[in-house]
Residue, then its C-alpha position, 0 to 999 in steps of 0.5 A: x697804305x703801308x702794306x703796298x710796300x709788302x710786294x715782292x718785287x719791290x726788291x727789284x725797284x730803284x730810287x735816285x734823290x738828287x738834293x743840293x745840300x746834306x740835310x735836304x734828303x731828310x727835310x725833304x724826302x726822309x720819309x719817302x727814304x726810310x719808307x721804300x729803304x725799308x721795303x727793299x727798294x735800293x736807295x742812290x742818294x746825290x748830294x750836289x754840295x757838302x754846304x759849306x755855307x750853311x748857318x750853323x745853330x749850335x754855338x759850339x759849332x760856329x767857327x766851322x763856318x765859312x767865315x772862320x775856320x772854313x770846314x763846315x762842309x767836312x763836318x756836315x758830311x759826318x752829319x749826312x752819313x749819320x742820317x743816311x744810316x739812319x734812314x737806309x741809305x746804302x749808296x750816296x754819291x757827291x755829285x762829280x765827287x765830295x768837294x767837287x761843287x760848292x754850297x752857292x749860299x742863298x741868292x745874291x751872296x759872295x758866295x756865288x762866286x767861288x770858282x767852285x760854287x755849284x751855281x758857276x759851274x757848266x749845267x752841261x757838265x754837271x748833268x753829265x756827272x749826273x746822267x753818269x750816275x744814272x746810266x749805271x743805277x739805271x732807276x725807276x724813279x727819280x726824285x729832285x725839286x721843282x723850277x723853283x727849287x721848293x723856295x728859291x735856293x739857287x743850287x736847289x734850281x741848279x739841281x732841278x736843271x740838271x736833273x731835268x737835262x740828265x733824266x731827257x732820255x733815261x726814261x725814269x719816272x722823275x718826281x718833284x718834291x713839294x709841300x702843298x698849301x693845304x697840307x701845310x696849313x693843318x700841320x701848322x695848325x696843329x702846331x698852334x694847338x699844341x701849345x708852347x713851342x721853342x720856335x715861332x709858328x709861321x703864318x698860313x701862307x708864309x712857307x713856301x708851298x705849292x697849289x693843292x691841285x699841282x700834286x699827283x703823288x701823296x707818300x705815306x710816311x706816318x709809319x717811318x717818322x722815327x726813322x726821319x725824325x732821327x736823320x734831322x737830329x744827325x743835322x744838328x748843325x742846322x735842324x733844331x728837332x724839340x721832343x716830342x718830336x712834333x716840328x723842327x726849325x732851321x737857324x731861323x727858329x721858325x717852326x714846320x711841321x712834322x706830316x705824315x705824307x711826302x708830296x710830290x709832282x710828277x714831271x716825267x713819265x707815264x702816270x698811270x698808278x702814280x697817285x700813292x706810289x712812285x713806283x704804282x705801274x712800273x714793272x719791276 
């Protein structure tokens, strides 16, 4: 319940999201942000790459793109810190600092090879930028993506591997984001029922999800929808959100819903209290 988070001693809790690209905190975990933001709890956010080569919706924006004047990445930095306002975020760090890795593009792309692209570049010395960041937080809970990175993207896997290495000794609880089937396939039924849409609804069983019975953590987040609703609009250069504010949809016009629950899985740490709360069980 929403009434959890009235606890005191949440003010003594920490949170570390390592995502890969600006826009998957919002994607992702937007609502699990703006929830425990807003309850006190401090909020690191890691951005692995300022994602250089994503596909830019607006037309106005395309020559940002990697293939004309290159600056994509500056502008989606703008967009990141406008979501993070607008999710609570106080303290966001690019991994080894802004600009150090590169947007790795999608699987087998040119892209991969740039000197820079984070997919190139050593998991030792990346999780140690990493584990650098969470020796001076020192979190409760961590929170990344799981050995397939949610749907295959390179640098989410990249990301997932240097968290796993950083969190070895650290002794925070590490979570892996995730998007069950089941509850997926309600949001997208809602979505039929609705009626017209911008975007095409998928069918049940094409986004990626994951077995119902993998995840042990469901966050609340019905209450904080607003707060992420408006971070996927500070992403205009790559989420389409229509209003009312039921889905959104990347470049490729593909609807998903808008849930009322954040999921995740717990990789690490002890699990007792874990099953609506990051935090359930720890001591503050």
């Amino acid at each position: 319940m929403i009434s959890e988070l009235s606890r005191p001693e949440y003010g003594a809790y920490r949170l570390v999201l390592v995502h890969a690209h600006p826009d998957d905190e919002s994607l992702t975990t937007g609502g699990t942000i703006a929830r425990y933001a807003a309850a006190g709890v401090e909020i690191t956010l890691v951005t692995c790459t300022l994602g250089e080569q994503g596909e830019v919706i607006p037309p106005e924006l395309r020559r940002l793109g990697p293939d004309e004047a290159d600056q994509l990445g500056g502008y989606r930095a703008g967009e990141l810190a406008a979501a993070s306002s607008a999710l609570g975020v106080t303290d966001h760090r690019y991994l080894g600092g802004i600009g150090r890795w590169r947007d790795s593009g999608m699987a087998g792309t040119p892209a991969a090879e740039h000197p820079r692209a984070f997919v190139r570049g050593a998991v030792e010395e990346q999780a140690t930028q990493l584990a650098a960041i969470l020796d001076e937080v020192r979190p409760q809970a961590v929170v990344s993506y799981d050995a397939n990175g949610g749907y295959g993207h390179p640098d989410h896997i990249r990301a997932h591997e240097i968290t796993m290495a950083a969190t070895r000794d650290s002794g925070s609880r590490v979570f892996h984001v995730v998007s069950p089937a089941s509850a997926v396939a309600r949001g997208l039924a809602g979505l039929r029922q609705a009626g017209e849409l911008p975007f095409r609804v998928p069918a049940d069983g094409e986004p990626a999800t994951v077995a119902d019975e993998l995840v042990t953590t469901t966050v609340d987040v019905a209450a904080y929808l607003d707060a992420k609703v408006a971070a996927l609009r500070a992403h205009r250069s790559q989420v389409s959100v229509p209003s009312p504010a039921s889905c959104y949809a990347l470049s490729n016009g593909i609807a998903q819903p808008l849930l009322a629950a954040e999921y995740f899985v717990l990789a690490r740490g002890p699990a007792e209290g874990v099953r609506t709360d990051l935090f359930g069980g720890v001591a503050g």
